[in-house]
N, C-alpha and C positions, 0 to 999 in steps of 0.2 A: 469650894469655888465662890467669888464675889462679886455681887455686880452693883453698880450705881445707878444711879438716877441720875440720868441728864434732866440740864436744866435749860428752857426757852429763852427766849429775849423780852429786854424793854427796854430802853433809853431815857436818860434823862440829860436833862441841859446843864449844862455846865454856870456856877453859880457867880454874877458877873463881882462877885468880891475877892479879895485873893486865898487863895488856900489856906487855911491855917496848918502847920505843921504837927505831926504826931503829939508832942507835946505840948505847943500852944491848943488843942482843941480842947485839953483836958484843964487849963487855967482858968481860976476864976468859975471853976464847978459847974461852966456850961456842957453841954451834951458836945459830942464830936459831930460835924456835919455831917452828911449823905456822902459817898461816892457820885465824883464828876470824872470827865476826862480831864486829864494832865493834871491831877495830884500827884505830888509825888508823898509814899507813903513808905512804912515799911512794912512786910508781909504780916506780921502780928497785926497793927492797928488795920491795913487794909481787908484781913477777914475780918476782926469783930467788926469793921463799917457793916462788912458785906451781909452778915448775920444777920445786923437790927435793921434791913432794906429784903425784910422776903419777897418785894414786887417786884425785885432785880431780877432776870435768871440771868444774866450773864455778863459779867467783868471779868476783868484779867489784869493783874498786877506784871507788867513788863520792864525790867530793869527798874522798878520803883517804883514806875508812874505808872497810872490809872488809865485801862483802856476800855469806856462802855461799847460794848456790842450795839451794833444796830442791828433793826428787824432782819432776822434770817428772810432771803428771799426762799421761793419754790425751787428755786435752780437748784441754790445751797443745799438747803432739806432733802432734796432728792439725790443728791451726789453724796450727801453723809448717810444717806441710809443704804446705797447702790455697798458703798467701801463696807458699812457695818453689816450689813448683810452678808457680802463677801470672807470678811474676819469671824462672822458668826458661824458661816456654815467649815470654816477651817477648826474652831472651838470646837463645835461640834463632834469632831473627828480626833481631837488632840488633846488627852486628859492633863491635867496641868496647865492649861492655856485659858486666857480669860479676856474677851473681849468688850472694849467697854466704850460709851457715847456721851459727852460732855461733862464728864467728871471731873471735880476739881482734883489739880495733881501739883502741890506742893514742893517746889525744888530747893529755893533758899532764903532769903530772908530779905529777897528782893524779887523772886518770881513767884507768881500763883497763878496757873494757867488753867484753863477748860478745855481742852485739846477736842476737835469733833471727834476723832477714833482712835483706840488704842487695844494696842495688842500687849500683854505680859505673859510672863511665866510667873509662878505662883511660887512663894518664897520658900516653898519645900522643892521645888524641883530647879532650886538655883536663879527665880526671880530677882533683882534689881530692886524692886520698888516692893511697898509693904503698906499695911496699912493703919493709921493711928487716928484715935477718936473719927472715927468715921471715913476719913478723907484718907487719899493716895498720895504719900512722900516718894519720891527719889524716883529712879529713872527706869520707865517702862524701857522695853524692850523694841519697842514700833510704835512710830507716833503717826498720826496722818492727819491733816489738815488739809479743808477745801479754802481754798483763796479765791476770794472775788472782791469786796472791797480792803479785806485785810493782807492780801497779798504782800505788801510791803514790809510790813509785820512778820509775817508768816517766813522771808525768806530773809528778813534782818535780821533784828533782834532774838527772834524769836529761835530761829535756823543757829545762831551761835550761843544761846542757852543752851537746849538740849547739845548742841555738841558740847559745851565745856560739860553736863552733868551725865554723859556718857551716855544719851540714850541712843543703841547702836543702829537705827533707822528710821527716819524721816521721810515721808512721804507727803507729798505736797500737789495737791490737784489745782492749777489754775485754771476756772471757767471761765473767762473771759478769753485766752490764749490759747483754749483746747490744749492745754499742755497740763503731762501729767511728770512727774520727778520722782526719782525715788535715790533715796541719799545712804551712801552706808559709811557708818565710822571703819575708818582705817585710818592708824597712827594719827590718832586726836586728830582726824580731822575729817569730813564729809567729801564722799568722792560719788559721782555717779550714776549710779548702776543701770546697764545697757542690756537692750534684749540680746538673748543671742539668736545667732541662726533660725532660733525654732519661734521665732518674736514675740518669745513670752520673759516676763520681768521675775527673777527668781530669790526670793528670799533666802540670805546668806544666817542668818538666826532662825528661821522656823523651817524646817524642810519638809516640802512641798507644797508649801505657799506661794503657789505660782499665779499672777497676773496673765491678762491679754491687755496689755495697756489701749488697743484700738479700739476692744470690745467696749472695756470703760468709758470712753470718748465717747460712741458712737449711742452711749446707753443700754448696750444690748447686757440686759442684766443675766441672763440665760447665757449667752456666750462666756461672760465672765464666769459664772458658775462649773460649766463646763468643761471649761478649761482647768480651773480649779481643780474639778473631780482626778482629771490625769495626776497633778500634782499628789492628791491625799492616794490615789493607788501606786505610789511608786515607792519603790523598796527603800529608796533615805526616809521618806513619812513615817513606812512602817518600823523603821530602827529605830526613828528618833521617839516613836509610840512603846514601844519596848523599853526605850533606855528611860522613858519619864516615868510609866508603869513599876519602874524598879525602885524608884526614889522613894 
């Protein structure tokens, strides 16, 4: 089992000369500049920026260009730990499964995201994504992002990334909206997913990963837990605990 190290925030201004391009930064044997917002870069030069800036914890390379994090509010912090707590106590119960908090997750050679939570399966029991020098390439299984000032982000660009690199669910909390989404690939494309009857949000990839989407709104972290529990004692859980058991 693997887990990361999330990484914090810190900002920096954007530097008022114009970018030099990947190749121009290395001409004439000067050093490559610092990460700003709106570089546009390509995923290689954009991590080693990122590497020789350890006061960064958090950028994301988006379609090419450079997007610094701003300070996480308490709102944030508190809604990525509510979801990761929620995926941790589903870990907990599901061998093969691995839950993780702002880790860098490598797609292509124009994206390099920090995603707040993600859920995989682990590349012996038919995972997606895998792991090289340290860092996570290719497409978790469950991705979930809280949106508050990256919202825009979160359901543009970023929303038709992981759909073109097949990550099959997408979860997206907006606090500002009280609005919570849960997205599932069907036929390359994001459609979705509605409570049903019982008004709980039900994972179509992990079985018995059940949501109370109200309860998460409303913060009640205990209710989301609870609800949960039903989910991990229900006989798809324990098939799907059997069938990963065998792998």
């Amino acid at each position: 089992m693997n887990y990361f190290q999330g990484m914090s925030t810190a900002i920096l201004e954007r530097p008022k000369a114009r970018s030099p391009g990947v190749h121009e930064a290395r001409a004439g044997g000067f050093e490559a500049p610092p990460l700003a917002n709106g570089y546009r870069l390509s995923q290689p030069e954009f991590h080693r920026r990122y590497l020789r800036m350890p006061e960064v914890k958090r950028a994301e390379l988006i379609e090419g260009i450079v997007f610094m994090g701003s300070p996480l509010s308490y709102q944030h912090g508190h809604a990525t730990k509510m979801l990761l707590t929620w995926q941790g106590n589903y870990e907990a119960s599901t061998p093969g499964v691995c839950s993780v908090d702002g880790a860098t997750l490598i797609l292509d050679s124009d994206n390099e995201f920090q995603p707040d939570v993600l859920l995989r399966l682990d590349t012996s029991c038919g995972g997606k994504s895998w792991l090289e020098d340290k860092y996570l390439h290719g497409a978790p299984e469950l991705v979930a992002e809280v949106a508050l000032s990256s919202v825009t982000q979160d359901l543009g660009n970023k929303l038709r990334v992981y759909r073109r690199h097949g990550v099959r669910e997408y979860l997206v909390w907006q606090l500002a909206e009280q609005r919570f989404d849960w997205f599932v690939l069907r036929d390359a494309d994001y459609s979705p997913l509605k409570p049903g009857s019982h008004g709980s949000l039900r994972s179509t990839v992990f079985p018995g990963l059940w949501l109370d989407p109200q309860a998460l709104l409303a913060g009640d972290l205990k209710g989301v837990l609870k609800h949960l529990q039903k989910g991990l004692d229900g006989a798809e859980h324990a098939a799907f605990v059997r069938k990963l058991a065998s792998k």
